[in-house]
C-alpha positions in Angstrom: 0.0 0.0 0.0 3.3 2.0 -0.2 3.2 3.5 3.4 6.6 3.2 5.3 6.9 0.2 7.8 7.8 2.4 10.7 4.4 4.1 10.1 2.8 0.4 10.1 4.7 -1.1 12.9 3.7 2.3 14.6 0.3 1.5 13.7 -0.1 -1.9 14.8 1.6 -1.3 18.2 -1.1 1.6 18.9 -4.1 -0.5 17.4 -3.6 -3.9 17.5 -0.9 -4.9 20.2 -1.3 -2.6 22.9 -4.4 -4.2 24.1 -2.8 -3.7 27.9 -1.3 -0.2 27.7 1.9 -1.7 28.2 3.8 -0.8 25.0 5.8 1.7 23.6 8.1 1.9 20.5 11.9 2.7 19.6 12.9 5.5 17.2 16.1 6.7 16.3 17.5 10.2 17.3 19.2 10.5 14.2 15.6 10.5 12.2 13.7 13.3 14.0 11.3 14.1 11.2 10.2 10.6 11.5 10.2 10.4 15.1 8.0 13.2 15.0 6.0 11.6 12.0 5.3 8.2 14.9 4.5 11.1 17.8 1.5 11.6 15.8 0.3 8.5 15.6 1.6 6.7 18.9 -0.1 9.4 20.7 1.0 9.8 24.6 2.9 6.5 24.3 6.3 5.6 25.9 9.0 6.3 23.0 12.7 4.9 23.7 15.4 7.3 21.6 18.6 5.9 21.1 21.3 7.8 18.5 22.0 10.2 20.7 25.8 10.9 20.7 28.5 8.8 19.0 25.6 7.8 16.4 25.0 11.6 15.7 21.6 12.3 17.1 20.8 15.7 18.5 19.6 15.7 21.5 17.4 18.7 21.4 15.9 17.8 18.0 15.0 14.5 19.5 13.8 15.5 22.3 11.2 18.3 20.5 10.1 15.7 18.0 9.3 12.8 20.4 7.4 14.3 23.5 4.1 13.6 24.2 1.1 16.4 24.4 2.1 16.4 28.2 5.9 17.1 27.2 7.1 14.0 28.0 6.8 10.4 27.3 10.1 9.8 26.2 13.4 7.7 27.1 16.4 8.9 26.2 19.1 6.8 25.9 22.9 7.7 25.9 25.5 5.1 27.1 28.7 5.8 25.4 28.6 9.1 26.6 28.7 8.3 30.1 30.4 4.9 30.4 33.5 6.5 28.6 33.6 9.9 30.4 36.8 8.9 31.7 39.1 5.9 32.1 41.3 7.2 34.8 40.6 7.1 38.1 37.9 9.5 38.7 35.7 7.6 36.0 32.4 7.4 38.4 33.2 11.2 39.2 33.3 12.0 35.2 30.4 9.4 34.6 28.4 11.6 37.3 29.2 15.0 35.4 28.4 13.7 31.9 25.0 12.2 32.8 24.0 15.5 35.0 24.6 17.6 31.7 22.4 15.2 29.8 19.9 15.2 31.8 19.6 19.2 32.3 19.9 19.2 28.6 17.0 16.9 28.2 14.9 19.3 30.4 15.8 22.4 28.9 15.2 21.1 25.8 11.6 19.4 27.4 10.3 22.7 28.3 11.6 24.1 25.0 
């Protein structure tokens, strides 16, 4: 029917598999426009981002395209960031930093 299969899986998560209000879906940071594309059809379900960071994502585009009506609803995940903030000593110091400056950027860019 030529619509894209993220659209369909997006689709059949929100009308056919979430019978128990316990799904949500996964969409790329790196493909905002789409992201935002399954915002609208997912509705105020739980979307996991991962690309953000070493696979090029932008955070605050991400974050704009994928939250809910209430300005949330998403899960952003960044790893390699944070795991490899440092590999001296003071690595759960630096691990500390690097996930507190994510996470303030992810508000900022929430109430955005």
């Amino acid at each position: 029917d030529g619509e894209e299969l993220y659209k369909k899986v997006a689709h059949l998560v929100v009308e056919k598999w979430n019978v128990n209000g316990n799904c949500g879906v996964v969409v790329g940071a790196t493909y905002p426009e789409e992201l935002k594309e399954v915002r609208s059809i997912v509705g105020d379900m739980p979307i996991l981002i991962p690309g953000i960071g070493a696979q090029g994502g932008d955070l605050e585009r991400a974050v704009v395209a994928g939250r809910d009506s209430r300005g949330k609803g998403i899960l952003v995940c960044v790893s390699r960031s944070i795991i490899f903030a440092s590999h001296g000593a003071d690595f759960a110091e630096a691990a500390r930093k690097e996930a507190e400056a994510l996470n303030d950027k992810i508000n900022k860019a929430m109430i955005g």
